[in-house]
C-alpha positions as CSV (number, residue, x, y, z in Angstrom):
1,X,0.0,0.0,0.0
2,X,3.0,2.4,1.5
3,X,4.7,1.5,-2.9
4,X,1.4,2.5,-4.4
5,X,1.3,5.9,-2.6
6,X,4.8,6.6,-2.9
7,X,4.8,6.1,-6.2
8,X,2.2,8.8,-7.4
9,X,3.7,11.1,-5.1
10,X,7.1,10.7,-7.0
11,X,5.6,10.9,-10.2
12,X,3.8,14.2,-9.5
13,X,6.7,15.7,-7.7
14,X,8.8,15.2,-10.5
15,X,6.4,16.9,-13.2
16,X,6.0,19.7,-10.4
17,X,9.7,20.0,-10.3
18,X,10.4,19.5,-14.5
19,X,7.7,22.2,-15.2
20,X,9.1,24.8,-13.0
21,X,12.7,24.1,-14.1
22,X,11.6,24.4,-17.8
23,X,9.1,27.9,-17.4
24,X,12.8,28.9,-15.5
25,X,14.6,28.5,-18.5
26,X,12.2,30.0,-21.1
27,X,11.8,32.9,-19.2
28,X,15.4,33.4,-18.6
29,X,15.3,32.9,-22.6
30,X,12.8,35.2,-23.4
31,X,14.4,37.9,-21.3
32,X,17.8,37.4,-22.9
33,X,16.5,37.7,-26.1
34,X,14.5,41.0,-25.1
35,X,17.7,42.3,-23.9
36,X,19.5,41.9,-27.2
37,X,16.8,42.7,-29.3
38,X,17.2,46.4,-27.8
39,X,20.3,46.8,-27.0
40,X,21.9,45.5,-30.4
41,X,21.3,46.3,-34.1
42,X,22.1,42.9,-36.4
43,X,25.5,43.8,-37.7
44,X,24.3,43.6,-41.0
45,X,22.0,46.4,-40.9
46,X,24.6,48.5,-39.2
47,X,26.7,48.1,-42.1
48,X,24.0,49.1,-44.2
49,X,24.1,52.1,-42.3
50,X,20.5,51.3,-40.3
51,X,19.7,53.7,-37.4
52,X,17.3,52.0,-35.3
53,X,15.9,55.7,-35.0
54,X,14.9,56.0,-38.1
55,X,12.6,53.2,-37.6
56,X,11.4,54.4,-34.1
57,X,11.4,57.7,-34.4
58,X,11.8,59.3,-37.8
59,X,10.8,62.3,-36.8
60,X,13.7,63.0,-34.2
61,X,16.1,61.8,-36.8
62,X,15.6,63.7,-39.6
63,X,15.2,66.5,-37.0
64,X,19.2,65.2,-35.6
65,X,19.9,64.5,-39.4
66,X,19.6,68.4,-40.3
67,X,20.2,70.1,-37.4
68,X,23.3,71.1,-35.2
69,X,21.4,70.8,-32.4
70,X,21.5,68.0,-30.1
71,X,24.6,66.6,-30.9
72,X,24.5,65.4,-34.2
73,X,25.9,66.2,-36.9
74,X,24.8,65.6,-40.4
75,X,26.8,64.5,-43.3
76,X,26.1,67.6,-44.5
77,X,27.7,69.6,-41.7
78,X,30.6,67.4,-41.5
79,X,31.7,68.3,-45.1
80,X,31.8,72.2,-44.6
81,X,34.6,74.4,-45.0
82,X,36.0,76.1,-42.9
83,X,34.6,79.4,-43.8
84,X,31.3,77.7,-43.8
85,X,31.7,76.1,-40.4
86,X,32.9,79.4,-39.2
87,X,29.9,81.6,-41.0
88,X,27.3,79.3,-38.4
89,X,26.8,81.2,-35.2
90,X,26.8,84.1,-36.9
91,X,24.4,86.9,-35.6
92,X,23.5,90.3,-36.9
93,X,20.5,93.0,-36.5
94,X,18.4,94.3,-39.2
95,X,19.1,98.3,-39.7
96,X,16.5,99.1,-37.8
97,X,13.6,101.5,-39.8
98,X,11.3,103.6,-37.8
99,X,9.2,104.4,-40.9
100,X,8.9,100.4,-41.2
101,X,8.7,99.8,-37.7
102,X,11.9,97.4,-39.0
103,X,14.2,95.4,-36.2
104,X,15.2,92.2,-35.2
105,X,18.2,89.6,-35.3
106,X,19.2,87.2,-37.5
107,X,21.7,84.3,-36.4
108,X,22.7,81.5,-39.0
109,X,22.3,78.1,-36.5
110,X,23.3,75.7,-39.0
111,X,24.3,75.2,-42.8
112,X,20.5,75.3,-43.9
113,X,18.8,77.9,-41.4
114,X,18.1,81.3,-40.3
115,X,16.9,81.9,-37.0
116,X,15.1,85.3,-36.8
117,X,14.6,87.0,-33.0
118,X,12.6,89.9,-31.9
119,X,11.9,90.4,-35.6
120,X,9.1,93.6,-35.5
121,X,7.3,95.3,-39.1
122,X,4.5,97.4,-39.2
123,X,2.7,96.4,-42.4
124,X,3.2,99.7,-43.9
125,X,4.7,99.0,-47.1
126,X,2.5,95.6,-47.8
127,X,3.9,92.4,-48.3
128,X,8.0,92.0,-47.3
129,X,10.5,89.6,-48.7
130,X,13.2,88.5,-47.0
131,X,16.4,87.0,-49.2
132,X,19.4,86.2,-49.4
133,X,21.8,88.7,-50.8
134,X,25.3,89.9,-51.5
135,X,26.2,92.8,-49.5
136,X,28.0,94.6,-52.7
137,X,24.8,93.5,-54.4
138,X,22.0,93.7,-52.4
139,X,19.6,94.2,-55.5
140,X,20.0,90.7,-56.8
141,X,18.3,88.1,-54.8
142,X,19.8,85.1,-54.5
143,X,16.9,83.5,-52.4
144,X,13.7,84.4,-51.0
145,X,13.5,82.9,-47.7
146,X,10.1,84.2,-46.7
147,X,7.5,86.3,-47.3
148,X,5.5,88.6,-44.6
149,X,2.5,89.9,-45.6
150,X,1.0,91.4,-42.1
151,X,2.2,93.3,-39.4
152,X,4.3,91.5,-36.7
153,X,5.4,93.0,-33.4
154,X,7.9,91.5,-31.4
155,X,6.5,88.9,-29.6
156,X,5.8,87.0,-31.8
157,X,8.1,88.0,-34.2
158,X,10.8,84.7,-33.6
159,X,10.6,82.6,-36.7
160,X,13.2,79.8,-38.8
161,X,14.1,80.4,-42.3
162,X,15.7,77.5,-44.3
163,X,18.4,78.3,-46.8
164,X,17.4,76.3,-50.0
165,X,20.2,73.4,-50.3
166,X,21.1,74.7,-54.1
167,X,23.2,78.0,-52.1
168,X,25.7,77.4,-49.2
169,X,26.8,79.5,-46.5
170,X,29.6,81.2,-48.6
171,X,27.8,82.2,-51.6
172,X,25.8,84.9,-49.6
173,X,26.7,87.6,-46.7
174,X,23.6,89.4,-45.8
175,X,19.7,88.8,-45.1
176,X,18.1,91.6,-47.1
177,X,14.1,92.9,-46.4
178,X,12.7,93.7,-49.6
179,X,9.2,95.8,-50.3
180,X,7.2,94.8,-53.0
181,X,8.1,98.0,-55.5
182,X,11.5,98.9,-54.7
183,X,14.4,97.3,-56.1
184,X,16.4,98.3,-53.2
185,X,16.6,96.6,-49.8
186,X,14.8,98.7,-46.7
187,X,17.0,97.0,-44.2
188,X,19.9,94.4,-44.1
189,X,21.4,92.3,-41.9
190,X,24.8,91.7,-42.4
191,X,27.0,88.7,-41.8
192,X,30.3,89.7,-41.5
């Protein structure tokens, strides 16, 4: 009697302690394999050149792809001169024009943009065009960048531009505001 008990004990005692080794092991599994799967890229697609970023979040990297900000560079960056990589940071103020109501800052944050601070206009002479000129030219445009066709006052007059990829950093030296019938700039900001 003492053999027929014993032996159904055994049995289900072993089962108890063969499941629980086994769920042990595939969960210690699974976990590993959760642990690679984010913390490593399969070397294959890094030599692609896959950023796991751009899958997960392709709006922060193309953000980090053409900005200077954040710590990344882009390729693009990278590749500058060094007049171009000296031209970012660059900051200058527009001549101010009380006629206008013209005045603000311009600083060049990267190889592609324009940030524009404190930027005021009163509306008076319709719709303003911003572009990129030569200093020793500043009748020939070499971009338009933006155009503003109300009144804006100075808080909320803190905009982006983007320089069009076709012109680089060296090929201009001022941000020109233009009005709509005169061939000559109403205020400049020069980057020198």
């Amino acid at each position: 009697m003492m053999k027929k008990i014993l032996v159904p004990i055994f049995l289900v005692l072993a089962l108890v302690l063969t499941g629980c080794s086994n769920k042990s092991a595939t969960t210690t599994t699974e976990q590993n394999l959760g642990e690679r799967e984010i913390s490593e890229v399969d070397p294959w697609l890094k030599s692609k050149g896959f950023v796991r970023e751009q899958l997960t979040d392709p709006a922060l990297y193309s953000y980090n792809k053409t900005s200077s900000l954040g710590g990344s560079f882009s390729s693009q960056e990278s590749n500058l001169s060094a007049l171009e990589q000296k031209k970012i940071g660059a900051t200058s103020n527009f001549a101010k024009s009380t006629k206008l109501g013209l005045q603000g800052t311009a600083k060049i944050t990267a190889y592609n943009k324009i940030a524009i601070s404190s930027f005021s206009y009163n509306g008076s002479c319709g719709a303003i065009i911003l572009a990129l000129t030569m200093s020793n030219d500043a009748k020939r445009h070499l971009a338009d960048l933006k155009t503003i066709s109300t009144a804006i006052s100075t808080d909320n007059g803190n905009f982006e531009l983007t320089i069009p990829s076709n012109i680089s950093l060296i090929q201009f030296d001022a941000l020109s505001i233009f009005c709509p019938n005169d061939e000559k700039a109403v205020s400049t900001a020069p980057f020198k």
